[in-house]
N, C-alpha and C positions, 0 to 999 in steps of 0.2 A: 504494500500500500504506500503509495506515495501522495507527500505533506505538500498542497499546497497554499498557496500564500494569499492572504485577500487582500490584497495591497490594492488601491488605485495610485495611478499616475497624473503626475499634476500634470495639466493642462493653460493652456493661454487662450485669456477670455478679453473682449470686448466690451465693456463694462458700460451702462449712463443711467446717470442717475435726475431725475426731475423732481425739485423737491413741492413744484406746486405744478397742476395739471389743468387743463393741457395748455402745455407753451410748446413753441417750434423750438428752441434748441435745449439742449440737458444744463442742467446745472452743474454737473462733475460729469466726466467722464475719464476712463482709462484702461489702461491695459492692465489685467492683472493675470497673475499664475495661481492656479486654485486647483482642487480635484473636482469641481464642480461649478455649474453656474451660479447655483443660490448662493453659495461657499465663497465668490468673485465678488458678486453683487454683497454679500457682507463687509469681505478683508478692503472693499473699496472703500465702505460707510464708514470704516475703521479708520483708514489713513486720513480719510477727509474728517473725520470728528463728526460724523453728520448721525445723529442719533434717528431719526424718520423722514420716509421721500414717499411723497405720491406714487409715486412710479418708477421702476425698475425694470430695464432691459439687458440683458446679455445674451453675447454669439461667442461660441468658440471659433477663435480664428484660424479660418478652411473650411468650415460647414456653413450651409446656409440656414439651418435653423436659428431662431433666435426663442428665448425664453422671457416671458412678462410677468412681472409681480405689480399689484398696488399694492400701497398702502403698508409697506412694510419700515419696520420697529426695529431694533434693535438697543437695549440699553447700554449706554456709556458707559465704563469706570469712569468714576470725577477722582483724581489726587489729588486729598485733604492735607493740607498742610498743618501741622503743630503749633502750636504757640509755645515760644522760647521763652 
């Protein structure tokens, strides 16, 4: 019997983000490496600080499918600073 591995491989996604809908162009977009689209359209909310978008689109780049979300959340860590 042979062990295999359930690994996925990252991937490079096309990312945009609209934080109010519908407008013609995105508010953030970018390329991100992710194992997934949802997973892209997060690690993007992330580096942008942007805790909720109207709308969310991503394409892995080479396929023509594209995937949509509204209305997606994500909460922020805030770092609390101490009083000295």
């Amino acid at each position: 019997m042979s062990e295999q591995t359930n690994e996925r491989t990252m991937q490079l996604f096309d990312v945009a983000l609209w934080c109010t809908w519908p407008l013609l162009f995105p508010d953030y977009v970018g390329r991100i490496q992710a194992i997934g689209a949802y997973a892209a359209v997060v690690s993007l909310m992330e580096v942008e600080r942007v805790e909720k978008v109207a709308y969310a689109a991503a394409r892995q780049v080479g396929h023509p499918r594209i995937d949509r979300w509204s209305k997606v959340y994500i909460p922020l860590v805030v770092e609390r600073r101490g009083r000295r």
